[in-house]
C-alpha positions in Angstrom: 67.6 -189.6 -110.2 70.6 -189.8 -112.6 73.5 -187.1 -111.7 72.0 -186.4 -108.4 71.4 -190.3 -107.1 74.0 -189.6 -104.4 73.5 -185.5 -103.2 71.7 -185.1 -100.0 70.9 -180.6 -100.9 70.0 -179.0 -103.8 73.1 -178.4 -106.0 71.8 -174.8 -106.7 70.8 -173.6 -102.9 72.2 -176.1 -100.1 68.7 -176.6 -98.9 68.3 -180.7 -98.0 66.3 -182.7 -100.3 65.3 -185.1 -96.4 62.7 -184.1 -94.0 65.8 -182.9 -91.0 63.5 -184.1 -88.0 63.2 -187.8 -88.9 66.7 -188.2 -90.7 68.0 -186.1 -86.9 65.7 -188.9 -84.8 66.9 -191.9 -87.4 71.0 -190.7 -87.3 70.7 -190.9 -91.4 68.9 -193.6 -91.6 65.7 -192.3 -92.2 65.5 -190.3 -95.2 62.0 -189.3 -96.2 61.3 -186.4 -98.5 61.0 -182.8 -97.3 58.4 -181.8 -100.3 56.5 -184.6 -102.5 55.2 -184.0 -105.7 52.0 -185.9 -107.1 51.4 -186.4 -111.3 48.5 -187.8 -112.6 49.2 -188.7 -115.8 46.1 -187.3 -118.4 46.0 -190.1 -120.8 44.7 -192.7 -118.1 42.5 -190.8 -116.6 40.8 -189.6 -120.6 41.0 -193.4 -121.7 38.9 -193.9 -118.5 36.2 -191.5 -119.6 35.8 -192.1 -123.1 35.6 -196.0 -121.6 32.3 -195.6 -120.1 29.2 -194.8 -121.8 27.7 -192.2 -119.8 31.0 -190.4 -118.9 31.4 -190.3 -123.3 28.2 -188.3 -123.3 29.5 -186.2 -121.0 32.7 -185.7 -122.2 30.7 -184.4 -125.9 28.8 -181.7 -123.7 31.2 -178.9 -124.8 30.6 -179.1 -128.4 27.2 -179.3 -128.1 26.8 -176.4 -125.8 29.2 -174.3 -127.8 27.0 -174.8 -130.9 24.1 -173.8 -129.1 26.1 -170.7 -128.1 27.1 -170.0 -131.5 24.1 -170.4 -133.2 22.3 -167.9 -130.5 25.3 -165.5 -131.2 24.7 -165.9 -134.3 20.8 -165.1 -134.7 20.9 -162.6 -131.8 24.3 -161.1 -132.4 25.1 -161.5 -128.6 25.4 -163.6 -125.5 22.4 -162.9 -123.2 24.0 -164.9 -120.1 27.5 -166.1 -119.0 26.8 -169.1 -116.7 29.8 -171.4 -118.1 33.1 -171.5 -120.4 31.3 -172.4 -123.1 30.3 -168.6 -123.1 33.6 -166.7 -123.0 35.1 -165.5 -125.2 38.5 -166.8 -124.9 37.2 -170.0 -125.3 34.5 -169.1 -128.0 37.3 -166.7 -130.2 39.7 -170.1 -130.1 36.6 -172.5 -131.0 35.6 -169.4 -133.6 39.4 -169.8 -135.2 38.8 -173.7 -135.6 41.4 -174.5 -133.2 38.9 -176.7 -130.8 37.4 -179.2 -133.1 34.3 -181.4 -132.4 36.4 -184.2 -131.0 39.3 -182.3 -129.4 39.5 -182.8 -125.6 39.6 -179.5 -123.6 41.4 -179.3 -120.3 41.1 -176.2 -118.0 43.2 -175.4 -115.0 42.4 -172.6 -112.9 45.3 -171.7 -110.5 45.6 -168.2 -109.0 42.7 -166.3 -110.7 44.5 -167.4 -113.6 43.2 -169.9 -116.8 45.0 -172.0 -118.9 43.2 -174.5 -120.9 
């Protein structure tokens, strides 16, 4: 924890970094976490896909569905049904620009009606 190894609040607003009932119960003793946050580092859990066969194919569904897209774009000059990502146009404009290439990997959070990929 560097500089703050040895505070027991938040420098900014006083509020204690230790659940208050147990380290109350435990006279200080105790000091478990109020709030916990989990990461789950990406690069394991890619390596893990591309390591098995089937979850590989999977992971190359994108591209080939975009091209699909594109092609019927392309011949048709629109998009008669938007059932996935592949088929919006935030994602298709980006993969248009050449920015998502055939073996780019292609995350997507959606948080809050919001989408970041």
């Amino acid at each position: 924890m560097g500089l703050f190894k040895n505070l027991m609040c938040c420098p900014t607003c006083g509020t204690s970094w230790w659940n208050k009932a147990k380290l109350e119960v435990s006279h200080g003793q105790l000091k478990v976490p109020a709030k916990v946050f989990t990461t789950l580092p990406l690069r394991p859990q890619l390596q893990a896909l591309y390591s098995d066969l089937e979850s590989a194919h999977a992971m190359a569904h994108l591209h080939g569905h975009t091209q699909e897209i594109l092609n019927e774009y392309e011949h048709i000059q629109h998009i008669p049904v938007i059932h996935d990502i592949e088929a919006g146009w935030d994602y298709l404009g980006v993969s248009l620009a050449g920015n998502i290439k055939e073996h780019h990997v292609v995350l997507l959070a959606s948080i809050d009606s919001v989408q970041l990929y």
